[in-house]
N, C-alpha and C positions, 0 to 999 in steps of 0.2 A: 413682529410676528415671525415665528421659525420658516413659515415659506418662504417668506423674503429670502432669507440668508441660503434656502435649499436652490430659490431659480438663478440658472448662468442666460447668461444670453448672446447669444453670435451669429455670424452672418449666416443664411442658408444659401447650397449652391446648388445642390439638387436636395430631390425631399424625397426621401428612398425608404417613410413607411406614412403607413396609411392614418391620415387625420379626418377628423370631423369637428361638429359645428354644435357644442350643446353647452350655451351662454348659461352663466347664470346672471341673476338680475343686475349685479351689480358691476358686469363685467359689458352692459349692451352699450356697440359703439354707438356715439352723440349724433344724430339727424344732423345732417348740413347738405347744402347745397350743392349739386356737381360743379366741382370746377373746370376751367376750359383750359387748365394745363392741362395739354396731351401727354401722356408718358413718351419715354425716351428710351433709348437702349442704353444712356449711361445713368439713367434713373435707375434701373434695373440692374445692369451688371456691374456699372462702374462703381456708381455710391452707393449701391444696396441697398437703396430705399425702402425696401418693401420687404426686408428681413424679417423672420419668424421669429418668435421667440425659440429656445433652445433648450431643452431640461437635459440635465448631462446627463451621464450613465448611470443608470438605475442596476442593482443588484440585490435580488429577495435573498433574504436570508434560508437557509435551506430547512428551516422548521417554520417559516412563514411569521416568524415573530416580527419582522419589517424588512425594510431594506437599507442599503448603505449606496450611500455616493462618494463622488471624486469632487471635492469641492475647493475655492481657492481659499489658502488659508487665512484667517482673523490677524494678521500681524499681533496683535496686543495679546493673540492667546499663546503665543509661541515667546514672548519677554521680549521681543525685537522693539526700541524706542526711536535708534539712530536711524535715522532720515538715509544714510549711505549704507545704510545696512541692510534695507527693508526692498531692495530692488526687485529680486526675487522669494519671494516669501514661501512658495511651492505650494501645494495643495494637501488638505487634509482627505482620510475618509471618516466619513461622518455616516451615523445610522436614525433612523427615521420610524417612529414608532406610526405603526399605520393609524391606528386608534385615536390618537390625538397630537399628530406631526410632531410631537416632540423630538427636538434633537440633541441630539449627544455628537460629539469628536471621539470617533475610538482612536484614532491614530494624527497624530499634531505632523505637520509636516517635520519639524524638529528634530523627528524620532526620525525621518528619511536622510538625514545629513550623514554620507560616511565619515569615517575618522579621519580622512585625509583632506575632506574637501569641506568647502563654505555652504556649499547652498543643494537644497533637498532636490531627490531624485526626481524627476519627473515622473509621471506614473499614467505610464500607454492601459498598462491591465492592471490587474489585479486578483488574487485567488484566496480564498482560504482555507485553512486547513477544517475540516470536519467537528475538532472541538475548539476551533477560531482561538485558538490560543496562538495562532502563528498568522502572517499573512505573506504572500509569495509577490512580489513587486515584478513587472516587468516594465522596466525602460531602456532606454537607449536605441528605440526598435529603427528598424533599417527593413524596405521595401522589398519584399520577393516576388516578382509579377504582381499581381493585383493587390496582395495585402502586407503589412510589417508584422511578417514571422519571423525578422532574427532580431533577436538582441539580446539586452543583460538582464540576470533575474538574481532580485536580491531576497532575504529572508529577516524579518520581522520579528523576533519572540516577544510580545504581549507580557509576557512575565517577568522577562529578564530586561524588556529593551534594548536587544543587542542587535545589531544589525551586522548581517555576513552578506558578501557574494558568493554565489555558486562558480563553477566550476573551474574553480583552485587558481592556484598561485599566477598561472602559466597561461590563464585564460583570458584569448582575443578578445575585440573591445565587438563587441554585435553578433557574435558566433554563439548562442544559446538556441535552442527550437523546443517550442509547445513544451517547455516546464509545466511538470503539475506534483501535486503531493501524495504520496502513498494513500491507501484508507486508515493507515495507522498513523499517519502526520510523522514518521520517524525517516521519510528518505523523499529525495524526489529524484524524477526522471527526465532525463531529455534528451534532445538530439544533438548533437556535433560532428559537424562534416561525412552527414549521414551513417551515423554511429549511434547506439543509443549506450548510453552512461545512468548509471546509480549514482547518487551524491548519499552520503550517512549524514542528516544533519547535524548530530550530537557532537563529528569531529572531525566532517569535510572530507570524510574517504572517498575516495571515486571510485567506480566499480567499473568497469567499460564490458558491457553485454555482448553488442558484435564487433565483429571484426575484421567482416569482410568488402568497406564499402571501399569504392574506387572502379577503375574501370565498366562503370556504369551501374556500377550494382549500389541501391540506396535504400537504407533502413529508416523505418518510424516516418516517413514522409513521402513525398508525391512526384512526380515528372508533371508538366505544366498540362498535360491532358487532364489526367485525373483531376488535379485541384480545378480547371476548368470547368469541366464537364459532368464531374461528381461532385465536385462541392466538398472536397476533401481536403485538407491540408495537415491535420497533425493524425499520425499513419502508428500511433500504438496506445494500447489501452492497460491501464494497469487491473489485476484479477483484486476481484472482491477482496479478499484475505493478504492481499500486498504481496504475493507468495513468486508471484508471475507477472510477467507482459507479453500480452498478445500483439505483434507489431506485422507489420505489412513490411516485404522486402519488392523491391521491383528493381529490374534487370534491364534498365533503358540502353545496353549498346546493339539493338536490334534496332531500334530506331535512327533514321538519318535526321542530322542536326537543321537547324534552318538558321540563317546567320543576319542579323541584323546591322546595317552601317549607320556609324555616328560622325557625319563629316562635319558635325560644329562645334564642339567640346574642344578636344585639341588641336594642336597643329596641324594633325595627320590624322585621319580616319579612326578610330577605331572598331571593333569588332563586336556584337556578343552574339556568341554562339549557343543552343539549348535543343535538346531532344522535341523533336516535333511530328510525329506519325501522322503525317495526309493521309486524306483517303485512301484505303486499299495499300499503303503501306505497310511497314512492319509495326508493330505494337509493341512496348514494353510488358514484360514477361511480369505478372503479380504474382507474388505467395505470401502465405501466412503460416509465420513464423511464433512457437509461444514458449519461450525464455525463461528460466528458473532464475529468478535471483539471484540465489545464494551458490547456484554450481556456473551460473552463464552457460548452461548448454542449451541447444534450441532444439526443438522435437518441430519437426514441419507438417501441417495438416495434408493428409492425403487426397488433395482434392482431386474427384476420376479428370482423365482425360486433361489436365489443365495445361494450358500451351499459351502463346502469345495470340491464339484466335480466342482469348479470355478471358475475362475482365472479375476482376474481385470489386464491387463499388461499394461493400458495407461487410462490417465486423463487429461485433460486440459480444462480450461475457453474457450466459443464457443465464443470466439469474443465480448464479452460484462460481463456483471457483475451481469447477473441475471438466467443463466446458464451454467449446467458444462457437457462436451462430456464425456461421461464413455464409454471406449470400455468391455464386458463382454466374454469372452471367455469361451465356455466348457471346463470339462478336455482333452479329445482326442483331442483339438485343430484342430478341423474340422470347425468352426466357431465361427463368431467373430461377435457381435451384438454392434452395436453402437447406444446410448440410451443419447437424450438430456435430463437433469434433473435441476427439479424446485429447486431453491437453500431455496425456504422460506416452500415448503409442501413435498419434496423428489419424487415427481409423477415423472416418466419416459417418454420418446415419445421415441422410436423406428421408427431411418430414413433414418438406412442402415444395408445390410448383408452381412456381407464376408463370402463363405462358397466354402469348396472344397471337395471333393471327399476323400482326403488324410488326410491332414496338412495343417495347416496356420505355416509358421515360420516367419515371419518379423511384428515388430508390432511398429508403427510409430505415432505420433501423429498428428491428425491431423491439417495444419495448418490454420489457418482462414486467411482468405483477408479482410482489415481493414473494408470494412463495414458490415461483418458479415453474409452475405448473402451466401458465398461461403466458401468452404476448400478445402484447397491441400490434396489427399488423392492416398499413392502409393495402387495398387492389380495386381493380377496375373489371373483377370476373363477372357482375351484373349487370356490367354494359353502365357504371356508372361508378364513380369513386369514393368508398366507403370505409368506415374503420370495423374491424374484426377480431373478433378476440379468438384467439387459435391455442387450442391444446399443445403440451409441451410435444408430443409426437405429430403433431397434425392430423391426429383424426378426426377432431370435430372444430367447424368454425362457424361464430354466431356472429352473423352482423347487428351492428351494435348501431347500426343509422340509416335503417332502411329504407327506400323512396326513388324516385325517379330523379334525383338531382344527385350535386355534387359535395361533400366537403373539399374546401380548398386547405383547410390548413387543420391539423393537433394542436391543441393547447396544453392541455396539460391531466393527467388523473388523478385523482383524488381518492384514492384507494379505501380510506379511512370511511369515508362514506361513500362509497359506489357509485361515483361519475368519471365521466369522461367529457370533456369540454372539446368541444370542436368549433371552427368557423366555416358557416355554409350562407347560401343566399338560393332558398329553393324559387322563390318567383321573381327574381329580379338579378341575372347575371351580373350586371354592373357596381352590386354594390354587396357588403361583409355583413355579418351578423353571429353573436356570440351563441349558441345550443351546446346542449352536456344531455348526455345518454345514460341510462344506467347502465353498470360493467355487467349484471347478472342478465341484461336483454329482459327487462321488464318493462321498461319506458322509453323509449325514443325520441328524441331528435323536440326536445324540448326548448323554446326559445330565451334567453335569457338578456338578450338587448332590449329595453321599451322601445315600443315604436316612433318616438319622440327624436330618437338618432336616425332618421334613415340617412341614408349616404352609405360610407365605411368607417367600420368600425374593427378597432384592434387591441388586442389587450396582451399585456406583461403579467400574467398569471405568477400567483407565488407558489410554490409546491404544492402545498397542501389545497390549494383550487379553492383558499376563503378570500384572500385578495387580489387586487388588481387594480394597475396602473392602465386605464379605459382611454386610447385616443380614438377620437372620432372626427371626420370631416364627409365635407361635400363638394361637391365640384366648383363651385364660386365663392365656398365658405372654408376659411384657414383652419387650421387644427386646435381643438381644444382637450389638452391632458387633464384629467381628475381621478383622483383616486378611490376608488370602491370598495364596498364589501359585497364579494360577489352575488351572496344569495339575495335575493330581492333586485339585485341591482343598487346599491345603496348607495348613493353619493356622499362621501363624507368631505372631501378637499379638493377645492379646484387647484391643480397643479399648474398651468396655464392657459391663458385667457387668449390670450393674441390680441389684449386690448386694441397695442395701438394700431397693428396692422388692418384690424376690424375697421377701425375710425379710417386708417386712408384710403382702406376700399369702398366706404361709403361714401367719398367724396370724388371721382370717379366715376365718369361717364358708363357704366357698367354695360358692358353687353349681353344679349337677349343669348340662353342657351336651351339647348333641348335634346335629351335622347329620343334617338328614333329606333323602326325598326324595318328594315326595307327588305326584298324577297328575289332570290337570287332566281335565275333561269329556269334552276331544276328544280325550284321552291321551297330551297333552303332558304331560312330567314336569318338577317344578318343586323347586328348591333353599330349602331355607331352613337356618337355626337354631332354637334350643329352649334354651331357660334357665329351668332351677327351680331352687328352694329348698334350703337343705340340707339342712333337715329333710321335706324333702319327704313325701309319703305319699301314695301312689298311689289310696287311697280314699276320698280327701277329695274334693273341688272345690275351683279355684283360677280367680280371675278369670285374663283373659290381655291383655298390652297387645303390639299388634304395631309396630315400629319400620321403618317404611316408606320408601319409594325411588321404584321403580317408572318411573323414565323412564333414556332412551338415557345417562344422564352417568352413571350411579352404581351398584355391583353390594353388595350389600348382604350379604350371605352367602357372607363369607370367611372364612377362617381365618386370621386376622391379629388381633395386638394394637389397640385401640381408644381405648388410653389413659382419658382420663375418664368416655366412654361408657360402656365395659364397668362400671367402679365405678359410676356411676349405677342400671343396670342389676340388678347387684348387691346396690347397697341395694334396689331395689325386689322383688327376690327376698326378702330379710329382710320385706319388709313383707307380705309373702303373695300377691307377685303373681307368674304366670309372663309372661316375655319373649320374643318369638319375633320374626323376620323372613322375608321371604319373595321371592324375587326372581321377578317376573312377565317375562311375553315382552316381548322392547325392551330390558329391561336389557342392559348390555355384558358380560355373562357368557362366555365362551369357547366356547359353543358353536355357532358357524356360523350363516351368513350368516342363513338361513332363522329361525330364532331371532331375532335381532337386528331384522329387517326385516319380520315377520310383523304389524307398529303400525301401518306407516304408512299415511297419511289415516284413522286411526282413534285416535289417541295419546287413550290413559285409557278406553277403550269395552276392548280384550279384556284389558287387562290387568287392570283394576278386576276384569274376570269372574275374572279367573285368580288374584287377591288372595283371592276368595269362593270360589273353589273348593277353594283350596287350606284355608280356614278351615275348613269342610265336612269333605274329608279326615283331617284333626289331630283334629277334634273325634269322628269315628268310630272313630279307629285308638286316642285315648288319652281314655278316658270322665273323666277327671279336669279335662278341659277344662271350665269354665261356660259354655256359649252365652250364657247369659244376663248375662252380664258379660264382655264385649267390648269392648278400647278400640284404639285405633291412635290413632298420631301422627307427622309426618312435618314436613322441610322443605322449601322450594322446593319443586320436583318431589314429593314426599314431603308438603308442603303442599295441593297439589290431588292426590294420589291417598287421602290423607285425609278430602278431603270427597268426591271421587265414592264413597268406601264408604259414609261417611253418608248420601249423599242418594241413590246407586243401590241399597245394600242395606240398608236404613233396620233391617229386618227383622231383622238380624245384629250390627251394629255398632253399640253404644251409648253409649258415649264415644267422642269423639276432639279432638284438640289439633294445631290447623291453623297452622302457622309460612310466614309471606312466600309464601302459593299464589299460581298464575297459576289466577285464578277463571273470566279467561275467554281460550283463547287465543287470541282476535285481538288482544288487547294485547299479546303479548309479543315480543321481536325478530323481524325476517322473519329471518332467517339459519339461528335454532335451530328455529322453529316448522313455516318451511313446509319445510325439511325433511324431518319427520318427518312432518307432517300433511299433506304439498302444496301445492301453491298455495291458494289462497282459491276462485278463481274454477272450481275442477276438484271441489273437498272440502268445501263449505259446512256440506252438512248433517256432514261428521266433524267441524267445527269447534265445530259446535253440540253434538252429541250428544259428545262431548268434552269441555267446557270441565264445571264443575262448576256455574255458575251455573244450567246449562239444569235441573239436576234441586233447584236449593235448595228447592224446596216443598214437597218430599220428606220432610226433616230430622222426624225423631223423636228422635232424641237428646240428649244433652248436646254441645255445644258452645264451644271454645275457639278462639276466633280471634286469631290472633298476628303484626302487622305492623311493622314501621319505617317510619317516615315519611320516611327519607332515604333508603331504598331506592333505588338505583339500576337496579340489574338488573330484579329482581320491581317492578312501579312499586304503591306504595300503592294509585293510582286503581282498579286492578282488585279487592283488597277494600274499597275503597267501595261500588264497584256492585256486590259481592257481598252488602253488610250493606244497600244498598237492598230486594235482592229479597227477600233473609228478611224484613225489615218487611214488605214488600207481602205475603209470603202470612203474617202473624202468626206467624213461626218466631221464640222465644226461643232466645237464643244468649247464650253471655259473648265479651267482647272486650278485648284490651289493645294498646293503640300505643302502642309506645316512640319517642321525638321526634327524630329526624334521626339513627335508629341505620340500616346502612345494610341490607344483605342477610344478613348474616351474625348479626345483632344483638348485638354483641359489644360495641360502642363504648359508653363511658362507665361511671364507676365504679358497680363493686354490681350490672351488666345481667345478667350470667352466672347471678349466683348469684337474684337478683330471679326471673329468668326459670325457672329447674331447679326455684326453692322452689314457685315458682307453678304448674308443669305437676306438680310430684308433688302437693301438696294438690289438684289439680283428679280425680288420679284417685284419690286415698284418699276422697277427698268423693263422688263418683257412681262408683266401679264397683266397690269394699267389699261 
């Protein structure tokens, strides 16, 4: 069968999109017995036992006629026989007719071989050109803070078979950024050493556009704020008619460096140094910049008032090729001005305002409808988060998803026939659901998931809004991929089953779970989970460990498979512990503005309360709770909402196990913090009564403190001066730093499992 040869399969370490659970008959795992093997932590981390299946990169074609993968290639379709020859065979991209899975090889790995070398390119990405007579290969990539934005990009011609590297003769081995192809397939563009470059494919000319980077000034790309906290990284966009590029300059020697030590790698320390604006620091200075091709002169947009108290966090072409939408945001991120600009004199027209009382935190681009008259444009002006479709001037805008809930996410529009596909969950926060609107506001917020998937659901929309790659899961059920035709919902291919994982979860002591919904002070009502044992027994006592969140990035109380987590989880229910989460006000939970926005200048002060009240609650409603054995543990975010429980409700919370916290937030980026907290100079005292360090004296408990030293994001230094102020007031704590691991503390061998062995003996040891 052509599925066969479409599924890869590999280990999962985290599960970072949303799955569900809709078997079809021939995929239900076999009834057996539970067995009285306990899971393990080298069950889980070390030998992977309980790996997902894996469907590689999927890519629709951009007329919806199917999609293409990255697949490993057929040796015997490439003429390879010899046994010493066949070591690395490389991978092909292959495409997949949705209609009936057939597959074709557009590209043999074969055709990846350069002329000087044996064995085919590895292939990180891949692009194609607009009439796919070409494809743009990038490999070789190399890590820039969180993701591999640098390396080699090579070019494909379909016609000829020829295969070139970009940028000439002379060109470093990993030094390429965000390559892509004109709209005419005849040149591409990229970054180098924060410079943007023309390639002519026809005969490899390079064109170098600017010329001004060094001394902190950096074109077509990001400072580590931005990519952070925007979600940005490739910083130029090529104009409809290939004529221009619109690129983003930023000015980072306003900002002070923050320096990172690496005392394990060589003999001697070494250094990395990088632009990093703390709070109330200086900010790197944005402008948009938009470039003639064929002269390399730059025409710069006049945006009013623009300074380093200013942030640009979104740019794109308005539908045409003789202006560009600049959205302008203040610092306080209390609004957002969106400013058409002349691409030949830089003049501005201002033709909408986003503005709130609080925070803007979602920043989106807007999307244009092909005749340019209109744009898709998400906001939160009804007290609730909706899509809009806004005239080219902003005079009139119609919401396109009206009601008292949220959409959490765009899919995609289908212009051809007048939808807009969204995912919302208007009666149940905890879990996804597919709806499409008409663009003319005749029909609304129509549902398009059966109710047969409740859980989350997620879908890989193809352009045209007819198909789609549907994963759905549930909170105790793995994910299952199949391919659809969206109208009706039509199942045509199950893409993957998770047979076997299904089969070992059934065999598995399973524990009893439940969303609840418990009622804060002020009688806000608050979402969590509930995980116990399978042998549970309501007239026991059971310690409880709470698995926490609690800030604007992370909603903690879904119903969504969890991959590793949930098995961890799991075992700790066999060990006699109950599991619970809890999502506080500020989470991004789907419930309206007022929700979301009720933190700010006060981030970890109501929500800490709203973590303790809700403990309170549980422990009255279900007497099998133990007060007196209480533990929480958290990361990042989740990290410092760990110690304000320790050190604000000393009283309640007796364990906990504190991962990469921001101990105090004036160290952490201006971008994310004064956001949510405000300026410095308006919120001082929130910043204080906020941070965790103000109350470390507090500390009654057990304590497990969890850093990397290569941390980039969360910086070490602020558990430094966390572990000074416990010294100062005699607060015992345990501590472990792991050596140039970074945020995520995942790097180097044995860390995962070191780190899970470690936090589960900390709480069999104090909260037993």
């Amino acid at each position: 069968m052509f599925i066969n040869k479409f599924l890869r399969w590999g280990a999962l370490t985290t599960i970072s999109i949303s799955l569900i659970a809709c078997q079809s008959t021939n995929e239900q795992a076999t009834t057996k017995s539970v067995t009285t093997v306990p899971l393990t932590l080298e069950r889980i981390y070390e030998e992977s036992e309980f790996s997902s299946q894996w469907l590689g990169q999927i890519r629709w074609l951009a007329d919806g006629s199917g999609y293409t993968a990255i697949e490993k290639s057929n040796k015997a379709a490439i003429g390879e026989t010899d046994s010493e020859q066949t070591t690395n065979v490389g991978e092909d991209i292959v495409f997949y007719d949705p209609n009936s899975l057939d597959r074709q090889v557009l590209i043999f790995a074969e055709q990846l071989i350069p002329s000087n070398k044996e064995t085919p390119l590895s292939i990180d990405n891949y692009l194609w050109s607009d009439d796919r007579s070409q494809v743009l290969i990038y490999t070789n990539s190399k890590k820039v803070w969180r993701s591999k934005s640098r390396g080699d990009y090579w070019i494909l011609n379909l016609l000829t078979n020829k295969l070139i590297q970009l940028g000439g003769k002379a060109v470093k081995e990993s030094s390429l950024m965000f390559a892509k192809f004109s709209p005419d397939g005849k040149k591409v563009a990229y970054v180098v050493d924060n410079n943007i470059y023309v390639e002519t494919i026809k005969n490899n000319n390079i064109t170098q556009l600017t010329f001004d980077a060094g001394n902190g000034l950096i074109n077509g790309l990001f400072d580590w704020v931005y990519e952070e906290e925007f979600s940005i990284r490739d910083g130029f966009r090529w104009s409809p008619d290939g004529k221009s590029i619109a690129y983003w300059q930023l000015d980072t020697s306003g900002s002070k460096d923050f320096i990172m030590i690496n005392n394990t790698d060589e003999l001697y320390p070494t250094l990395t140094t990088f632009p990093y604006p703390k709070v109330g620091e200086e900010n790197a200075l944005a402008k948009i910049g938009i470039v003639n091709v064929k002269s390399a002169k730059t025409t710069w947009a006049k945006l009013p008032n623009n300074s380093r108290e200013m942030y640009v966090p979104r740019m794109n072409w308005s539908g045409n090729s003789e202006q560009v939408l600049i959205q302008h945001v203040n610092r306080k991120q209390d609004t957002n001005k969106l400013y058409l600009t002349n691409i030949n004199t830089g003049a501005v027209d201002l033709i909408l305002t986003e503005q709130e009382e609080t925070f803007l935190d979602f920043y989106d681009d807007a999307k244009w409808l092909e005749n340019g008259t209109d744009f898709i444009w998400k906001s939160e002006r009804s007290g609730w988060r909706h899509i809009y479709k806004v005239s080219r001037d902003g005079s009139t805008m119609v919401n396109l998803t009206p009601g008292e809930f949220d959409i959490t996410d765009l899919q995609t529009i289908d212009e051809k026939n007048g939808w807009i596909y969204f995912i919302a969950s208007p009666n149940n926060v905890a879990q996804r659901y597919l709806y499409r609107s008409k663009l003319d506001g005749s029909l609304s917020n129509q549902r398009i998931t059966p109710e047969q998937y409740s859980g989350s659901n997620r879908y890989q929309m193809s352009p045209d809004g007819q198909w789609a790659i549907h994963t759905h899961s549930s909170f105790a059920q793995p994910s299952q991929k199949q391919l659809i035709k969206v109208e009706a919902h039509q199942s045509k291919h199950l893409l993957m089953g998770n047979k076997k994982l299904n089969e070992q979860l059934a065999v598995l002591a399973k524990p009893q779970h439940e969303f609840f919904q418990v009622t804060a002070q002020d009688g806000v009502v608050l979402d969590g989970y509930i995980m116990r044992p399978a042998d549970f027994d309501a007239s026991k006592e059971y310690p409880i460990i709470f698995y926490v969140y609690g800030e604007p990035a992370g909603q903690t109380a879904q119903d969504k498979w969890r991959g590793n987590a949930y098995f961890w989880d799991q075992m700790l229910t066999e060990q006699g512990f109950i599991v619970a989460s809890i999502d506080n006000r500020g989470t991004p939970a789907p419930k309206g503005r007022e929700w979301r926005k009720s933190i700010y200048g006060a981030v970890g002060i109501l929500s800490s309360r709203d973590q303790a009240d809700a403990l309170k609650a549980m422990a009255e409603r279900w007497s099998y709770i133990d007060l007196d054995r209480v533990g929480i543990w958290g990361h990042s975010g989740g990290g410092s909402m760990t110690l304000n429980m320790l050190f604000r409700y000393p009283q309640l919370y007796k364990v906990g196990i504190s991962l990469a916290p921001v101990a105090d937030q004036r160290l952490y980026d201006s971008i994310y913090q004064e956001r949510y907290s405000g300026l410095l100079s308006d919120y001082a005292e929130g910043y204080k009564q906020g941070s965790p360090i103000t109350h470390a004296k507090n500390l009654q408990g057990k304590l497990l403190l969890v850093h990397g030293t290569g941390d980039d994001n969360v910086h070490y230094q602020g558990t430094e001066r966390l572990i000074n102020e416990l010294i100062k007031h005699n607060r015992q704590f345990d501590f472990m730093s792991y050596p140039n691991r970074s945020h995520g503390i995942r790097e180097g061998e044995g860390t995962t499992l070191h780190l899970k062995t470690m936090m589960t003996n900390y709480f069999n040891e104090h909260l037993k």
